[in-house]
Every structure is written in structure tokens, then in C-alpha cells.
N, C-alpha and C positions, 0 to 999 in steps of 0.2 A: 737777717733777711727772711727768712722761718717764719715771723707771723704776717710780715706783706706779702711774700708768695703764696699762703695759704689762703691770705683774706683774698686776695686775686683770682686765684683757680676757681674759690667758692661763688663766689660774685659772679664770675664769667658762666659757671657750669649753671647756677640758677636764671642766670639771667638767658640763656636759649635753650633752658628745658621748659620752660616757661611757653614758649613761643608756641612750637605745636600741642602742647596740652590748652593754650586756650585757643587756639584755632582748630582742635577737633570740638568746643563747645561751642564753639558760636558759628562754625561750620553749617548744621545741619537749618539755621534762623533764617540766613540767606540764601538757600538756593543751592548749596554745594557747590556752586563755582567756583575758577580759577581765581577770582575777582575779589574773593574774601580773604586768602593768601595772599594775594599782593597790596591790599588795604593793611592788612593784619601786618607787613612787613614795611610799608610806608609810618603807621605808627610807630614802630618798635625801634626805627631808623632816626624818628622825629625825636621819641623821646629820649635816644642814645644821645643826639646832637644836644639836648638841655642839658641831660645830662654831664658833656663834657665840656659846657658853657658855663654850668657850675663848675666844675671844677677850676675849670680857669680862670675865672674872677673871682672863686673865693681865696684862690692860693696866691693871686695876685696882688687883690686888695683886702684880705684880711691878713691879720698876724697867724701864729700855727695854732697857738691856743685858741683862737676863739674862730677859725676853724673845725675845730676838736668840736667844740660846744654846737657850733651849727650842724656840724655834722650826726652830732650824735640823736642831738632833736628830730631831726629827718627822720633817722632811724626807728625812731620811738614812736615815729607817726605810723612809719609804714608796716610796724607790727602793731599795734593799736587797731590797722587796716584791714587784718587778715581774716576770714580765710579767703582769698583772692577767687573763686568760684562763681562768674556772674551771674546775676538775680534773675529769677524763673521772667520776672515782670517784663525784663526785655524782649522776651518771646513775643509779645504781644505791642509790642513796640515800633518793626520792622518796616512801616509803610516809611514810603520819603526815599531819599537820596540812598542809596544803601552804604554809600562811603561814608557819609555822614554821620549815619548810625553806628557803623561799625567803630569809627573814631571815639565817639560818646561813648558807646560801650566799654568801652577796653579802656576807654578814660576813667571811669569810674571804680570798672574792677581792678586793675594793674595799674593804673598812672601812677601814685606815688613810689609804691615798693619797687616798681621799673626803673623809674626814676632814680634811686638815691642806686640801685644796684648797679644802674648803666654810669654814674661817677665813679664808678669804683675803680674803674683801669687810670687812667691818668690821675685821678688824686690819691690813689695809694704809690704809685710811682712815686710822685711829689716830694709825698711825706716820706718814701725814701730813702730817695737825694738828698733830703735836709737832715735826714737822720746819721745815711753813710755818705757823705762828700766823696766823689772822686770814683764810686761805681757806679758804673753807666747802669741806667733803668732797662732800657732799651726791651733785653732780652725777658723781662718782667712783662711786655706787651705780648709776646712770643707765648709764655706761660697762659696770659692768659686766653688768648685765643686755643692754647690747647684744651682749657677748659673747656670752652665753648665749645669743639669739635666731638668732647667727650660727651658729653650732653649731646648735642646730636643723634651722633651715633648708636649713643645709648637709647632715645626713645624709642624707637621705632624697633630696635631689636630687641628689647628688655624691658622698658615701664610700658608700654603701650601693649603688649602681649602679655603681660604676668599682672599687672593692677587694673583697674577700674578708674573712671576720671578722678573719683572724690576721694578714690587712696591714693590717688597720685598728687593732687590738690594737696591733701593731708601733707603727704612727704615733705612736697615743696615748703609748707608754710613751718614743716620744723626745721628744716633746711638754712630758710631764711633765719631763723632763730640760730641756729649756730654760727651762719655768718655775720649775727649781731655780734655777738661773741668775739669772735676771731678782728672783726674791724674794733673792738672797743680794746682790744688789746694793745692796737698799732696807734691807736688814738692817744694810748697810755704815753707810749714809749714817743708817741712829738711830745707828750704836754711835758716829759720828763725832761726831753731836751730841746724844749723849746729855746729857752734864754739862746743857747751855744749853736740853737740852727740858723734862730736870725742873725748872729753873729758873721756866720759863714755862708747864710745867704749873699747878705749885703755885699760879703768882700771878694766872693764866688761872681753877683753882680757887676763890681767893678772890675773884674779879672776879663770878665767875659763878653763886656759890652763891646767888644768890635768884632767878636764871635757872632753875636745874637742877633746882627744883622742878616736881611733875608728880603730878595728883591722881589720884587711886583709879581715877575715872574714866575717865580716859582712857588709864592703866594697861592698864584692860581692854577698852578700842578698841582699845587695841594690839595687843588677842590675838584678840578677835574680827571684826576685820576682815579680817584674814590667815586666822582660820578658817573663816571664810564663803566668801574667793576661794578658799582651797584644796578646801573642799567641792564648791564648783561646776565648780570644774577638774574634779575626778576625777568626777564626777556625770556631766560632759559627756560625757567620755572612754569610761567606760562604758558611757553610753548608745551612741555613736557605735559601739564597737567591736561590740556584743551584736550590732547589726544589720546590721553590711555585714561588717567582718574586722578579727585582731587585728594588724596590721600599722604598723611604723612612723609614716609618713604622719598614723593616725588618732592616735597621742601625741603626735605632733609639733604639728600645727595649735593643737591649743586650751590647749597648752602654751608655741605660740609667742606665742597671743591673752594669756594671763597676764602674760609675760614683756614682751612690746610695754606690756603697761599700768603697766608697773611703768617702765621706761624714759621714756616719756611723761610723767608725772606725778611722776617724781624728779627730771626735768631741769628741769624749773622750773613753779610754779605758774601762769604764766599759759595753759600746755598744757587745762589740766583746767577746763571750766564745771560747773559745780555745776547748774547750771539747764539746762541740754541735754543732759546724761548721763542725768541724774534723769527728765527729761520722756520719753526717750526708752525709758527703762526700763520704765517702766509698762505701756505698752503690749504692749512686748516680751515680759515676765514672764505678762502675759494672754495672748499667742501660743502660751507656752510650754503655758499651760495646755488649751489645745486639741489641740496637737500631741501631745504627750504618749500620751492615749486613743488617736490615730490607728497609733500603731505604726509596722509597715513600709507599712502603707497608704500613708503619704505618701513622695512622691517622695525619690529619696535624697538628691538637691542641694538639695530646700529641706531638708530633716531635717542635713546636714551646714553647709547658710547660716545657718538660724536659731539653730540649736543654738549656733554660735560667735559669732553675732553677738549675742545676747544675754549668753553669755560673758562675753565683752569689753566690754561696757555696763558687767556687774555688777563686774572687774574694775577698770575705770576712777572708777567710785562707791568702790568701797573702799581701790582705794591711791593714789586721789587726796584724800579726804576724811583717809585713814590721813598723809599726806604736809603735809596741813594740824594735822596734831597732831603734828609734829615737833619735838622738844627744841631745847637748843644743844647745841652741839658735843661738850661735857664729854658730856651723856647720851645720845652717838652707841652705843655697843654696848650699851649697853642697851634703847636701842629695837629695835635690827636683831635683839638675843635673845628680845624680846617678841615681833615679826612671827614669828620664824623657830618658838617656840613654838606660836603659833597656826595656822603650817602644819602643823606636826607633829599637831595635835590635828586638825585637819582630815583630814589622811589617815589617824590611827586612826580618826576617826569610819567615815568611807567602806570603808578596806578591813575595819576587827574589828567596830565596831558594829553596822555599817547592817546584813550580812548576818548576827545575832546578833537583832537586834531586826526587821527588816522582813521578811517573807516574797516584796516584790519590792523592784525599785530604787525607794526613795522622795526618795534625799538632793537630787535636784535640784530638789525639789519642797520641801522643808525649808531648803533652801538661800537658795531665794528667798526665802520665807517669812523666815527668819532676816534677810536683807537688808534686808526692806521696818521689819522690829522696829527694827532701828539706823538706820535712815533718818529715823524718826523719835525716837529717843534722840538723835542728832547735831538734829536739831532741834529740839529743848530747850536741848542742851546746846549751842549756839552761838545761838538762840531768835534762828533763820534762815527769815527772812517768803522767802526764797528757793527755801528746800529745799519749803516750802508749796506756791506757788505751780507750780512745777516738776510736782512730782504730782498738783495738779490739771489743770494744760494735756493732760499723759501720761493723765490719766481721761477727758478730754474726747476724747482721740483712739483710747481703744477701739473702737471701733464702726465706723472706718477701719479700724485692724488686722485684728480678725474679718473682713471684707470683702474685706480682701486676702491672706487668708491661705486661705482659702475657693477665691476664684480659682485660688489659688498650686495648690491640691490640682487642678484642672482643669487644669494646664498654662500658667494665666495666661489663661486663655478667661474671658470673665463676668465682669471687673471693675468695669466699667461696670454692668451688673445690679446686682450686689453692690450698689455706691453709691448704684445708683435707689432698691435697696430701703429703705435707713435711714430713708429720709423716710414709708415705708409703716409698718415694722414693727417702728422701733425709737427713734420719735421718743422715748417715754417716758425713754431714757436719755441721748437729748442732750441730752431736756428738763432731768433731773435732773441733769446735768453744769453745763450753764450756770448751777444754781442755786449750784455751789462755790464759783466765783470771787466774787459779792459777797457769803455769806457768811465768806468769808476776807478781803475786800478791805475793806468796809464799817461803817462804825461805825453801827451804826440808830438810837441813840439820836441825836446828829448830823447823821447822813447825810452824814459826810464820809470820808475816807480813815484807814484807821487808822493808827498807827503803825507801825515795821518790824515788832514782834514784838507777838504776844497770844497766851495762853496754846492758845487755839483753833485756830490755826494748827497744834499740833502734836495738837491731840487730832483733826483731819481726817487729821493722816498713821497713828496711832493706828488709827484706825474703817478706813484702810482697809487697814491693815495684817491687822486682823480678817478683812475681805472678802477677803483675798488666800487669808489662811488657810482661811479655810470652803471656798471655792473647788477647793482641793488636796484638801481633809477629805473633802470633796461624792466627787469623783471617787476618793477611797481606798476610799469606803464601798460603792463603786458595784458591787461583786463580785456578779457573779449570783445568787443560789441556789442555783444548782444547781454550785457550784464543791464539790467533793470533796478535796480537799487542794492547799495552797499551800505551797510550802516554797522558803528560797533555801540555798545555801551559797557555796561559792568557785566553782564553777562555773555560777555565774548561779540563774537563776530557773525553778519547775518549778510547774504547775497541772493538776490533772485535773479536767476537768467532766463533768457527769453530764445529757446531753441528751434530750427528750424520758422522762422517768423515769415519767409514767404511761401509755407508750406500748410494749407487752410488745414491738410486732410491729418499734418504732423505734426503741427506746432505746438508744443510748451514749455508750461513756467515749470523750474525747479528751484526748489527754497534750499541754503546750503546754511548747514551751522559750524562756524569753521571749516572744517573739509571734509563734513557730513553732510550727506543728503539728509533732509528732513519731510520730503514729500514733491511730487509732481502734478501738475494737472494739465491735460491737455485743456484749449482753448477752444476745439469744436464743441459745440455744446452736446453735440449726442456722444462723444466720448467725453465731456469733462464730467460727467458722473460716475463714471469705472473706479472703483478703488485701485491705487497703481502702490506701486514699490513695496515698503513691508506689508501692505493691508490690504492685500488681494484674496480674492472670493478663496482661495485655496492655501490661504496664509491660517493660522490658529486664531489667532484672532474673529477671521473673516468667517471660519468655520464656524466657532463658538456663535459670532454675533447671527448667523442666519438658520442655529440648530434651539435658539431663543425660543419660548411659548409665543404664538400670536396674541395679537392685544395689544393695549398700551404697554413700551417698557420705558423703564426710566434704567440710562443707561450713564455713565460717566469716564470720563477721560485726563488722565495726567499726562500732560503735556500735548500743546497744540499743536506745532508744526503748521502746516498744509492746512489741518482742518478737514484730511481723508477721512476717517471712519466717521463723519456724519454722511458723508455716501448709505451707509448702512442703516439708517434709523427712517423707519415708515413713519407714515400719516399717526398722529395721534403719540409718537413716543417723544422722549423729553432727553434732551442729551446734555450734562453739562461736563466745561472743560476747565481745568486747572492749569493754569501758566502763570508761571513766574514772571516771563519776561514783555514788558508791555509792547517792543518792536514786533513782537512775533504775531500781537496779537492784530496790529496795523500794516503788519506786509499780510496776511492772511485774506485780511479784510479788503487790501487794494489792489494786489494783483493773482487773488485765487477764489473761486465762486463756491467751495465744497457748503460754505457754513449758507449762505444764499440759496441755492438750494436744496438745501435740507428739508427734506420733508417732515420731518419733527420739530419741535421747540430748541432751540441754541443758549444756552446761556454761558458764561465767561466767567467762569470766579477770578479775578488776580489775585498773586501772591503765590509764595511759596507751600502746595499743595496739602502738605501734612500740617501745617497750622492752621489753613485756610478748614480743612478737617477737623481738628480740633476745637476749633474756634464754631465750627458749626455742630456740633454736638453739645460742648460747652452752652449755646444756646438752648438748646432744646426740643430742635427741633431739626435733624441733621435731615439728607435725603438719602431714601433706600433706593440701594441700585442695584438691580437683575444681574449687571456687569460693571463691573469697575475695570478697566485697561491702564495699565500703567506702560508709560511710554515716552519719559523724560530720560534725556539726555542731555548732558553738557558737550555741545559735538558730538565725541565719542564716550566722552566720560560718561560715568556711571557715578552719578549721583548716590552716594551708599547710604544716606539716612533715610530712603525710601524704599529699606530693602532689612531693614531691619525689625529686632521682636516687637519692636516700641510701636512701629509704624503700622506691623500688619496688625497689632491689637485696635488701630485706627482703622481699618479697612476694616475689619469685621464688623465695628460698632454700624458702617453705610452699608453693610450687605444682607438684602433679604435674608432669612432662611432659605439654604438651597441657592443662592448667589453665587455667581463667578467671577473670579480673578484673575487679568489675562496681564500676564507681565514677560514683555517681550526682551528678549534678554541676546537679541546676537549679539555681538561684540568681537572686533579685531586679538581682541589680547588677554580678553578672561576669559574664564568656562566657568560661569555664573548659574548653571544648571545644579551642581550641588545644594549652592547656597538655598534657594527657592526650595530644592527638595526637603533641605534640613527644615526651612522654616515652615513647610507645610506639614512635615509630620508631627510639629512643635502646636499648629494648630488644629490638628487632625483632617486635612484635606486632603480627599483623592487627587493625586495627581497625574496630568499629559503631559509629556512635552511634544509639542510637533514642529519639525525641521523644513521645510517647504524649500527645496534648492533645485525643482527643476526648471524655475524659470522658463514657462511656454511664450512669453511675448519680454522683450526687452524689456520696457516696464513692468513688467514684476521682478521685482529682488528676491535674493535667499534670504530666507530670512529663519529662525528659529522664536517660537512663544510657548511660557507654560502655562495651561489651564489647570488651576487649581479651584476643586468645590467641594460639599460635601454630598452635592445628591452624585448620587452612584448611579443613578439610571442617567440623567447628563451626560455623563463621562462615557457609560456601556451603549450610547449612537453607536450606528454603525459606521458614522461618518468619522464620527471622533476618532473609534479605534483602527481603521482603516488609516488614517493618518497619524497617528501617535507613533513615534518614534521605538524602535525595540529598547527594550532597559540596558540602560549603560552601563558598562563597568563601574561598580563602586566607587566614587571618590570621596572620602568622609571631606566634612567641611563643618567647621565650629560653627553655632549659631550665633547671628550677630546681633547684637543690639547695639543701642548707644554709647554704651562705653565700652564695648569692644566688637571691631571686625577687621578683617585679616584679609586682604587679597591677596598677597603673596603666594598665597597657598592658592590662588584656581589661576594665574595666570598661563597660560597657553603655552 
């Protein structure tokens, strides 16, 4: 058992370290968005599904030996292939579909060696079954999903801190080399016994042919329970990423939370209670439904707790209940081609659908919903007085939850309140909770205990499977009135509302990027020239841009939004703007006038700003800018390849002598002020930072910007230092570059 269990751990731990090492390269090509991650996870999903599609037809309709020989060819291709590192040429590739591209990329660099690695769990299984008759593989799935978690875990806290991409790359491809090794040895031992496995294949299949049957039914458990967890996965991940940053760490966790429930509940069923996953669910999913509305409102550690802790509930429910619908042996790769289908459909839903069909994130909201449908389909279909009772105790304990999730929003202050209150203001629902249990428990005709199953039992998981639904509906429908276009694409979610609209002296439009403001403008024309929100006369930015020499300036801006700080540019200056995302640059243009009246020149680069910079340099003829502003955001994320040594070596090549660099860094969850410090003494800039939170008119925001330059007379205004913040406490912070940067260390 010694060299399958090894070829499995190694297979599995390569095949998702893999994962975020080449989505921190191809990360920084498209934008740093959420959007890459879940492209990057929709492939890896696709090519697992080939993967165990091979397997299952070659185990089916070849013999072991010639098996053996396909297999081994495979292998031969995919180190032949290495070193898996994709080609600088992509870089320059990026216009188009960005899903598209990302697919083709990652098809070129990883598709094969993915590929034969992602066969490795079911066809080493296979081989052995055929090798030891009569031990169950089973827990060999379990193994390998511990690999996989290992890996995980291990990036983010170990190779992604201590190596560099291309010695991590390096690792991997000797990696791969050993587990040629380790598969070529299991390879040995079918071809050895081969003769005596088909033997007992054959006679294992006639033993088993009334075993191997497996109805329509639960055919399609097999697909949709893998596509519900995988829904949720990436639903989590997305959510998680929109709002804090796209960063390892945030793929890792609720990836690792999937991965643990698949290990758990593969190693043996008495891991998984049907009755306490289920109970605990309910409530959870009603949590979900609150947090949700709340946005960045709610703290970041209960929003990253609850997010994965429900996860992993809803994880534990499907490939535990999926693990109790398991064949014999003979229909071993054809179930693991079914689960691995129903990932794959999973992550087309989330990355091609959702953002085709929803105008915001809705799949984790669908997700559950879909969960609660099959929760009660499996309880029919096993007509489990279990799964019943389960989700009543979980209804009974709503009103606990709401209470403490409530608190949770206060700091954990008020929980005691919280509990006082239920007995004031919400008796009416425990009332009608406690009513569930003896209408499920009770026979009224009688008056005694029913039996295990009645059909009723399942038409309560039914009604509240409804309730769950409406629930999600309720809060989908809930969009203001005054919302003026909603639109998602691959780079998240875009909303403009239209406030105060029968108010001539109040009214405006606010641009929202997931559930970030990105800019306001009133629609009076004598205020809709004000710069508002972060980019006020008294903001650093605002400072810097009007402590500028008179003249023509030629000024530039990362990241559009609004299209505020062209407020700022007089007669005669030249402003240009980098934006990735092309919605942004058509809600700007249709419902906000800033770039319209501009009194300087407008111009629009698209694309992704630090290539779109390189690419103009690379030319020869880049443009120098008095001020560069840097001001992208993903929602809230923090785009980090725009913050690195690679990038500011790009801003300096477009910065006069004596230029300025204003990079506005508030943020709910980092303290992003180190970083900028390190990078500026890295390129010898004097630096400001200035915090602006007194907010004199409701539109202006607090906001914090650091001015970094090298003329010292700049910096020594009196304006400047009258507003610069006093020097902080120390906080050392690594300098980042491309192959290495660390938020862990500044978050909040």
C-alpha cells in the first residue's frame, strides 16, 4: 500500500501548491481582482474533471498494462513540459475576454502536467483494488485530500514567505520529478500483476454486478452535491476577496475549509453526524443572511469567521451525506468523475454565469438555497425522521443566532441584552418554533410517537426550504429606487444611485464598487465641480494637486471612478487616466460630468495600469507627469502589484525630475503606511503622509494620502507640513516586490 499512498499524498500536495503559486503570476496581468481567482479555480476544476474522465475510461476500457504504458507516456510529456513558469509574452497578451485569456494561459503553462496529476486520485486507487482485492480504497481519497490541505496551508505560511516565484517554480518541477518516480513504481507493481488482476477483476465484476447498480437518483446527488460545495467555495472566496484583498491567504482558507471536509468525511463515516451539521446549519445560513446586507460594515474577523464557518458546515453536509451515497469498489471512478463534474459545473456557474446573469454577487446566496432543496430531496430519498428533526432544533435556534450576531456587530458588547430581549420581542417565533417539534414528532390521531418516517417530515424541510428562499428574494428585491444602473462583469460589481432626486439644491449620483464608494457628484452644475469624498480641497491629494507650479501640468491618474480629480486640472493641463475596467469608464461618462468639464485635456488609457506603463515606455516615448495619483481599488481590495518595487521602478521612469506620487492608501483592514514608507526610502523619497478626518461637509470623507517626492522644498510648503500627519510609531514592514509581499503583517 506504501508506494499508492505515497504516489497520492505527492500528486495531491503538487497538484494545489500549484494553484496559488501560479495565480500569484498571473495575478498582477489582469487587474488583481477577485475575478482571476475564480477563473484560475474554474480551470483547475475543469482540468480535475479530464482528469478523472481519464481515469475512468482508461481503467474501464483498457487492460492494466497498457494502462501502465499510457499512462507512463503522459508523464513523460508533462516533464518534457517543465518548467511550468508562464511566458513573459502573455503579459502583452491581456486585451479580450479576460476569462478567456486566463484559460489559454494556464492552458499552455500547466495543462498537461495538471492534467495527468489531477488522474492521480482515482487511477492510483484503481490500480490498488486490482492490486489488493478486498481493501477498500476509500480512505486513500481521505490521504489524499490530506495532501492537498497540506499544501495549502503550507503556501502561504512557508513557501510564499521564505522563496521567491522561480524558487518555488524550481521546487515544484523537482517535485514533479519525484512523483514520476513514486507513480512509475505502482505502474511496476500493476504490470507485475497484471495477469492475476484481470483475473480478479473479471470475477470481483461478476461478484458485484448487482452491487454496482446505482439509480438516476443519486447519479445526480453525485453531481449536485459537489456542485453546491464548489458553488459555495468560490461564492465565499469572492465574497472574502472583494472586501479586504486578493491575496493568497484569502484562497487558501475556505479552500482549505472544503478540502478538511472532504478528508473528514472520506475517512470514515462515523466522522460526519447528520444531526449536528444539519442543526447547526440552519442557523448559520440565517446568519448568513443578515451579514450579507451589512457589507464592510461588519467587522473583518467576524465577516472572514462566519463566512468560513458556515462554509464548512455546508461542506461537511454535502460530502458527508455525498460519502454516504457511495458505490462498491468496481463504481469507484465513476463516482469520483461524477463529484469532479459537479465541481466543474460549479465553478462555470460562479465564474461564466453568475457574472452574465446577476448584476451583483448572488451565488452564495443561491448556493444555500440550493443546499437547503437537497437537504430535503435526501430526506425523502433516505425518508430520514433525522435530517427532520435536525432542522427543526437549527429553526428553534434562530433567534439565539440573530442575538449574537447582533452583539458580534458591537464588538461582542450587548449579548446579554440581545437574549433579554427574545423573551420581549420575539416570543412569537419561539412560540412558533416549539410548535415544529410535535408537529413532526406526534401522531394526533393517537397521540403517540410516530414512526421513523412520514411523509411530513419532509414537506417541513420543503416549506422551509421556501422560507430560506424568500428570505434571499426579500433582500435581492430590496434595491432602492433610486439605484440608476447596476452592472457586474469580471471585475466585480458597479451601482450608481441617484440621491435626493427631487432635491435641485441636494441631489446626487454615487458610484459604488461593491460596497465601496468610488466617487459622488452633485448634479447642480455650480456644485457639480466641488471635488467630494476622498478628493477634497483638504484631502493630500487635493493639497498636493493645487501646491503644483502654475503652467501647463501634465498630470495622471490610476484608477477612474467618478472622474473627481479632474475637478483639479486648469486651462491648458493634460490629465490622463488608467482604468482597467471598461464599465467604469461608461458609468463615468453617462451618469457623471467631472471628465465633461474638465478644463484640461482627458485622455483614457484602458487596461491594466502598470502594463499599460510599461508598454508605454517600452515605446519610447512614455508621458512625464508633475503628479501621478494612484487610486485603484478593487472595492476595498488593494490591488498589491501596484504597490510594489517592480511597479514604483515604473512610476519613476513617468515622473519628472521633482514629481509627485500620491497614493492614497485608507483602507478598513490594512495599515498600508509602512509599506509606501519602506518603498520610499527604497527609492529615496521624502515622505507625507496626511490623514484629513475632519470631515466639514458630509461629502467629504476621511480619508488618509501619502505624498511622496524628491524636491524637499515641495514637501517644506507650509501647506504641506501644516497638514502632514506627526511620525508614527515605527512599524517595520518588508519591502515588497513581485515575488514577495506580506499583508499579514499591516493588517489592522
Amino acid at each position: 500500500m506504501l508506494p499508492f499512498a505515497l504516489t497520492i499524498f505527492t500528486g495531491a500536495f503538487l497538484l494545489f501548491q500549484v494553484q496559488p503559486l501560479i495565480g500569484k503570476y498571473i495575478l498582477p496581468w489582469f487587474g488583481g481582482g477577485p475575478g482571476v481567482w475564480t477563473t484560475c479555480l474554474l480551470f483547475f476544476q475543469t482540468l480535475l474533471l479530464a482528469g478523472y474522465a481519464y481515469a475512468h475510461f482508461s481503467t474501464s476500457r483498457l487492460s492494466p498494462r497498457r494502462q501502465v504504458i499510457l499512462h507512463l507516456a503522459l508523464l513523460a510529456v508533462a516533464l518534457a513540459l517543465l518548467p511550468i513558469t508562464p511566458s513573459e509574452s502573455w503579459r502583452v497578451r491581456t486585451d479580450g475576454d479576460p476569462n478567456v485569456q486566463i484559460l489559454l494561459l494556464l492552458a499552455a503553462s500547466i495543462g498537461v502536467p495538471y492534467f495527468v496529476l489531477s488522474s492521480t486520485g482515482p487511477l492510483m486507487q484503481r490500480w490498488f483494488s486490482q492490486t489488493q482485492p478486498g481493501v477498500s480504497p476509500y480512505r486513500l481519497y481521505a490521504l489524499s485530500n490530506v495532501g492537498s490541505l497540506l499544501a495549502l496551508l503550507s503556501y502561504p505560511a512557508f513557501f510564499e514567505v521564505r522563496f521567491t516565484r522561480q524558487a518555488q517554480a524550481a521546487m515544484w518541477s523537482w517535485g514533479l520529478v519525484g512523483f514520476v518516480l513514486c507513480c512509475t513504481v505502482c505502474a511496476w507493481l500493476v504490470w507485475r500483476l497484471a495477469p492475476a488482476a484481470e483475473d480478479r477483476t473479471a470475477a470481483a465484476g461478476r461478484a458485484d454486478e448487482p452491487e454496482a447498480e446505482v439509480s438516476a437518483v443519486d447519479r445526480l446527488l453525485w453531481i449536485a452535491l459537489p456542485l453546491v460545495a464548489s458553488v459555495l467555495l468560490l461564492a465565499t472566496t469572492n465574497k472574502l476577496c472583494q472586501e479586504v484583498a486578493v491575496i493568497p491567504f484569502l484562497w487558501v482558507l475556505p479552500l482549505s475549509l472544503y478540502l478538511l471536509s472532504f478528508i473528514i468525511c472520506f475517512d470514515h463515516d462515523r466522522w460526519y453526524h447528520r444531526g449536528l451539521f444539519l442543526a447547526l446549519l440552519v442557523p448559520g445560513a440565517a446568519a448568513i443572511a443578515l451579514l450579507i446586507p451589512a457589507g464592510t460594515d461588519a467587522p473583518m474577523r467576524l465577516q472572514i469567521i462566519l463566512y468560513n464557518v458556515v462554509l464548512f458546515l455546508a461542506c461537511m453536509v454535502c460530502h458527508g451525506e455525498l460519502y454516504r451515497l457511495k458505490p462498491a469498489p468496481r463504481g469507484l471512478t465513476s463516482y469520483f468523475l461524477h463529484i469532479s463534474l459537479g465541481g466543474a459545473l460549479g465553478g462555470f456557474l460562479v465564474a461564466i454565469v453568475g457574472p452574465a446573469v446577476f448584476d451583483d454577487y448572488r451565488e452564495l446566496q443561491v448556493g444555500l438555497w440550493l443546499l437547503s432543496y437537497l437537504i430535503g430531496v435526501l430526506c425523502f430519498r433516505h425518508r430520514s425522521r433525522e435530517i427532520a428533526l435536525a432542522a427543526a432544533v437549527g429553526a428553534l435556534a434562530l433567534p439565539f443566532a440573530t442575538a449574537g450576531l447582533r452583539a458580534a456587530f458591537d464588538g461582542g458588547e450587548g449579548f446579554g441584552a440581545e437574549l433579554l430581549a427574545l423573551g420581549r420581542d420575539r416570543w412569537p417565533y419561539l412560540a412558533g418554533g416549539l410548535l415544529l417539534l410535535p408537529l413532526l414528532l406526534l401522531d394526533f390521531r393517537r397521540w403517540r410517537l410516530l414512526d421513523p418516517w412520514v411523509p411530513r417530515m419532509g414537506g417541513f424541510l420543503m416549506a422551509l426550504c421556501v422560507g430560506l428562499g424568500a428570505v434571499f428574494a426579500a433582500g435581492w428585491n430590496d434595491r432602492s429606487a433610486n439605484t440608476l444602473s447596476a452592472s457586474r462583469n469580471f471585475y466585480g460589481t458597479l451601482k450608481v444611485l441617484d440621491y435626493n432626486p427631487g432635491d435641485a439644491e441636494d441631489n446626487y449620483h454615487l458610484l459604488l464598487h461593491g460596497a465601496t464608494t468610488h466617487g459622488l457628484q452633485f448634479t447642480k452644475p455650480e456644485k457639480s465641480v466641488l471635488p467630494t469624498t476622498y478628493y477634497s480641497e483638504s484631502s493630500g491629494v487635493g493639497i498636493a494637486l493645487n501646491l503644483l507650479p502654475p503652467g501647463p501640468r501634465r498630470l495622471g491618474l490610476v484608477g477612474l471612478g467618478t472622474g473627481t480629480l479632474a475637478a483639479y486640472a486648469r486651462k491648458g493641463d493634460s490629465l490622463r487616466i488608467y482604468e482597467i475596467n471598461p464599465a467604469v469608464e461608461q458609468l463615468a461618462r453617462a451618469h457623471f460630468k467631472y471628465l465633461d468639464y474638465c478644463l484640461g485635456t482627458v485622455e483614457v488609457a484602458m487596461g491594466d495600469a502598470r502594463l499599460v506603463m510599461e508598454r508605454e515606455i517600452a515605446g519610447g516615448q512614455p508621458p512625464v507627469f508633475d503628479l501621478l495619483a494612484l487610486d485603484a481599488f478593487s472595492s476595498d481590495a488593494i490591488p498589491v502589484h501596484l504597490l510594489t518595487r517592480e511597479a514604483f521602478a515604473v512610476y519613476e521612469r513617468l515622473l519628472r525630475p521633482g514629481g509627485v506620487l500620491a497614493i492614497h492608501i485608507s483602507n478598513r483592514y490594512l495599515d498600508l503606511r509602512p509599506v509606501v514608507e519602506r518603498l520610499a526610502a527604497e527609492f529615496g523619497y521624502g515622505v507625507a503622509a496626511i490623514s484629513d478626518d475632519r470631515e466639514p461637509e458630509w461629502w467629504v470623507y476621511a480619508t488618509t494620502w501619502m505624498i511622496l517626492t524628491r524636491d524637499q522644498s515641495f514637501l517644506g510648503q507650509e501647506a504641506l507640513r501644516t497638514a502632514a500627519d506627526s511620525p508614527a510609531e515605527r512599524r517595520d514592514a518588508p519591502l515588497w516586490t513581485d515575488d514577495f509581499a506580506s499583508l499579514y503583517s499591516i493588517m489592522k
